[in-house]
KOLVEXZA-344379 format. One record per atom (N, C-alpha, C): atom name; x, y, z; residue number from 1; residue in three letters. Coordinates in pm, whole numbers, m for minus. Example, Ala and Ser with C-alpha at 12.3 -4.5 7.8 and 13.67 -1.06 7.14 Angstrom:
// residues 2
+-------+--------+--------+--------+-----+--------+
| atome |      X |      Y |      Z | num | residu |
+-------+--------+--------+--------+-----+--------+
|     N |   1319 |   m569 |    780 |   1 |    ala |
|    CA |   1230 |   m450 |    780 |   1 |    ala |
|     C |   1320 |   m330 |    780 |   1 |    ala |
|     N |   1285 |   m225 |    708 |   2 |    ser |
|    CA |   1367 |   m106 |    714 |   2 |    ser |
|     C |   1290 |      3 |    787 |   2 |    ser |
+-------+--------+--------+--------+-----+--------+
***
This chain:
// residues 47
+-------+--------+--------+--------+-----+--------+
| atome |      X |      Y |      Z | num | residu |
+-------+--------+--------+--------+-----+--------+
|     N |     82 |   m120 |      0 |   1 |    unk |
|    CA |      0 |      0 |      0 |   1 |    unk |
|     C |     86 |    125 |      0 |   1 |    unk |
|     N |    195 |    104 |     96 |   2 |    unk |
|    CA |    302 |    247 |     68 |   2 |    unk |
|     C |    313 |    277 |    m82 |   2 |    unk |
|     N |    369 |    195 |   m116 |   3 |    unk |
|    CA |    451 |    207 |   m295 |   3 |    unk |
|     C |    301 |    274 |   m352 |   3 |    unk |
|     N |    195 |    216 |   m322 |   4 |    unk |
|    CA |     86 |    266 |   m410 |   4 |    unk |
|     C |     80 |    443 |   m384 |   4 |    unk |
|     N |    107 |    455 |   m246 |   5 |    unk |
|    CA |     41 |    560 |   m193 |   5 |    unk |
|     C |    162 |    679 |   m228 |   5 |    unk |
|     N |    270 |    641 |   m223 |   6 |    unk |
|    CA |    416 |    712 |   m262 |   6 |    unk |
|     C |    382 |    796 |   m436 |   6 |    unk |
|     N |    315 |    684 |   m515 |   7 |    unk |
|    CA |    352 |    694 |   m624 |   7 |    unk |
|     C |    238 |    805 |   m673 |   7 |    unk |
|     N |    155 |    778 |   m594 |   8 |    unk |
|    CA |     26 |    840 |   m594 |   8 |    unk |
|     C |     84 |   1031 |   m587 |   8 |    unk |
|     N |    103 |   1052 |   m501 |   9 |    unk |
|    CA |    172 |   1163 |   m438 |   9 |    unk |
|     C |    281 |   1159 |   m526 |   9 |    unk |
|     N |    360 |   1093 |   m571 |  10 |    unk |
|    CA |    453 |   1207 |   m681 |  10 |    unk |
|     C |    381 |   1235 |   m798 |  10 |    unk |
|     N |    305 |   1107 |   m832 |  11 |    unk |
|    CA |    190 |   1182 |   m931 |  11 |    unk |
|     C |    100 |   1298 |   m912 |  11 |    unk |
|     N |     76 |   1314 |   m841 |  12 |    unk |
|    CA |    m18 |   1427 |   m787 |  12 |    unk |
|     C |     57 |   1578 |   m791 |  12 |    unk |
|     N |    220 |   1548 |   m752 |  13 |    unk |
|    CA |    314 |   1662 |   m771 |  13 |    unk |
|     C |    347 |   1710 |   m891 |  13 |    unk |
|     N |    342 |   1591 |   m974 |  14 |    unk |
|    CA |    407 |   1624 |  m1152 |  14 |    unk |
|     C |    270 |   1688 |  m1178 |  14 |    unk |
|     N |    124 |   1641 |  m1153 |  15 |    unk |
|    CA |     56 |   1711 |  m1211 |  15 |    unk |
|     C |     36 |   1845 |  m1186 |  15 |    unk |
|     N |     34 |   1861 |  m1056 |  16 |    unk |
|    CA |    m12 |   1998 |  m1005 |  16 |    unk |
|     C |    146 |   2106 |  m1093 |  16 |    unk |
|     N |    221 |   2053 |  m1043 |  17 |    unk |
|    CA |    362 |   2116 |  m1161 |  17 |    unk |
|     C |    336 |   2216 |  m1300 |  17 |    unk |
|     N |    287 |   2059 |  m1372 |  18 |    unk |
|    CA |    203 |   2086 |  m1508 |  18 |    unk |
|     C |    111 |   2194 |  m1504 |  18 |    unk |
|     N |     10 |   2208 |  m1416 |  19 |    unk |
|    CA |    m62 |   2285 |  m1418 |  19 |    unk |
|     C |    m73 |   2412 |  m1397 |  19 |    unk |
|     N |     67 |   2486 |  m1262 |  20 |    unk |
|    CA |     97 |   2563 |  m1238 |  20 |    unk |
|     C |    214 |   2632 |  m1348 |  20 |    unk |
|     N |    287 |   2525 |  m1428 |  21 |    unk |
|    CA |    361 |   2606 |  m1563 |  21 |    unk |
|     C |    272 |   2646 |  m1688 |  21 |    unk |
|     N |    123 |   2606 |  m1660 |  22 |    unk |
|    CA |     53 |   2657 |  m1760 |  22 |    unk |
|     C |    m45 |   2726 |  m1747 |  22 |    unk |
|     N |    m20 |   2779 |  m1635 |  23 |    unk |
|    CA |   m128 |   2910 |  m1586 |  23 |    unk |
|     C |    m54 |   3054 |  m1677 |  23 |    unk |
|     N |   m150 |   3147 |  m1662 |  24 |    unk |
|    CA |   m120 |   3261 |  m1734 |  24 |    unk |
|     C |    m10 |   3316 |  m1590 |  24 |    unk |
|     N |     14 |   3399 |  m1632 |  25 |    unk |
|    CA |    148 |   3532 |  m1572 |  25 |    unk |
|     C |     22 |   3569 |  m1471 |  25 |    unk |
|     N |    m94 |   3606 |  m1426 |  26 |    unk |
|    CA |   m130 |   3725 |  m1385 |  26 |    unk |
|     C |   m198 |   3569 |  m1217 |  26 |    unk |
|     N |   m218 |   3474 |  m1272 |  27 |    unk |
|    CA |   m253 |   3341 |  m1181 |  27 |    unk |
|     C |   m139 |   3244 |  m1147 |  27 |    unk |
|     N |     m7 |   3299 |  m1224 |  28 |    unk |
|    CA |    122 |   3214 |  m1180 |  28 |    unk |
|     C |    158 |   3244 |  m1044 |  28 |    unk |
|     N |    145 |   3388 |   m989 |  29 |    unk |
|    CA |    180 |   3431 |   m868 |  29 |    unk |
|     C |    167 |   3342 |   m760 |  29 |    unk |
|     N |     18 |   3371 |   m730 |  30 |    unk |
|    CA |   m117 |   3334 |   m659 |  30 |    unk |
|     C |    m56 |   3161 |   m651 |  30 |    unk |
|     N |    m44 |   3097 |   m754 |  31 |    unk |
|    CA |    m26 |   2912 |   m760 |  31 |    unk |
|     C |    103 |   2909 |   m666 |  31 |    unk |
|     N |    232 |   2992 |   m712 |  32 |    unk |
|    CA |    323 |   2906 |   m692 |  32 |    unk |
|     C |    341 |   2988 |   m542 |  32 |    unk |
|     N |    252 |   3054 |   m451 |  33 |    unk |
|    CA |    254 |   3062 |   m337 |  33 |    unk |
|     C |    245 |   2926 |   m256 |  33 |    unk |
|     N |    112 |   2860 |   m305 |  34 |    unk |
|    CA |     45 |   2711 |   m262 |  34 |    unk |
|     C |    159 |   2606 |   m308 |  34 |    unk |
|     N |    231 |   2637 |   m365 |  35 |    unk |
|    CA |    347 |   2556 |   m436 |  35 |    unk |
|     C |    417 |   2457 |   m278 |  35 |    unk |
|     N |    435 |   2500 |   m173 |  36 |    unk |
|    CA |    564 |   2447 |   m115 |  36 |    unk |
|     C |    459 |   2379 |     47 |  36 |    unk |
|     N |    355 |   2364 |    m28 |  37 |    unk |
|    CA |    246 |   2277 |     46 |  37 |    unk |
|     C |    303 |   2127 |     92 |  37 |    unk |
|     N |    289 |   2095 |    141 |  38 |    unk |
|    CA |    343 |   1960 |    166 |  38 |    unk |
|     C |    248 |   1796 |    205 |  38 |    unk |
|     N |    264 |   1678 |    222 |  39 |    unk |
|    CA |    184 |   1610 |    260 |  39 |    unk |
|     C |    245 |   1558 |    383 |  39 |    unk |
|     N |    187 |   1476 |    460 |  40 |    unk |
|    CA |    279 |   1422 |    636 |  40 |    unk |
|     C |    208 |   1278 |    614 |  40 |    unk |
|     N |    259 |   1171 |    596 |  41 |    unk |
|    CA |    210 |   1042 |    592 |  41 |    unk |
|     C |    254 |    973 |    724 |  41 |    unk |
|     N |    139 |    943 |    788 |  42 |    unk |
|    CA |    158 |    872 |    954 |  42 |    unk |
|     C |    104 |    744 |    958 |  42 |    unk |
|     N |    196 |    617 |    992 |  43 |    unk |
|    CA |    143 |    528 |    986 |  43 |    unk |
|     C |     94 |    476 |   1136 |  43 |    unk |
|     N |      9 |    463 |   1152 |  44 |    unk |
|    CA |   m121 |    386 |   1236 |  44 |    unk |
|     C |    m67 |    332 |   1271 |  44 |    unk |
|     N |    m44 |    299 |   1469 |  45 |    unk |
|    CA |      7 |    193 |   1568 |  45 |    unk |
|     C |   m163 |     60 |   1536 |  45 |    unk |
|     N |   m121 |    m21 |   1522 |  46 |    unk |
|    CA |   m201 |   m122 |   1560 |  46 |    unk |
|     C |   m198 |   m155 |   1662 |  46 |    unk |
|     N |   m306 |   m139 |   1729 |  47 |    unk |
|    CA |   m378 |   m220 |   1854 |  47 |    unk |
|     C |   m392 |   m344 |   1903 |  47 |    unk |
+-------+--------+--------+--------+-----+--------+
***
């Protein structure tokens, strides 16, 4: 499930990437503020 979930999340990075190099100049600002967002993956103690 990691590997799934890893791959998931760099996919999710290349896209958002893509999307923020093809915004106009006047909405590039504004994106690449949200740019350095991050994710925190915690894995669950079992009980």
């Amino acid at each position: 499930m990691l590997s799934f979930t890893s791959s998931y999340i760099r996919y999710s990075q290349i896209c958002a990437k893509a999307v923020r190099e093809a915004l106009k100049a006047e909405f590039k600002a504004n994106a690449e503020k949200t740019s350095g967002s991050t994710v925190k993956i915690v894995k669950v103690k079992k009980e």
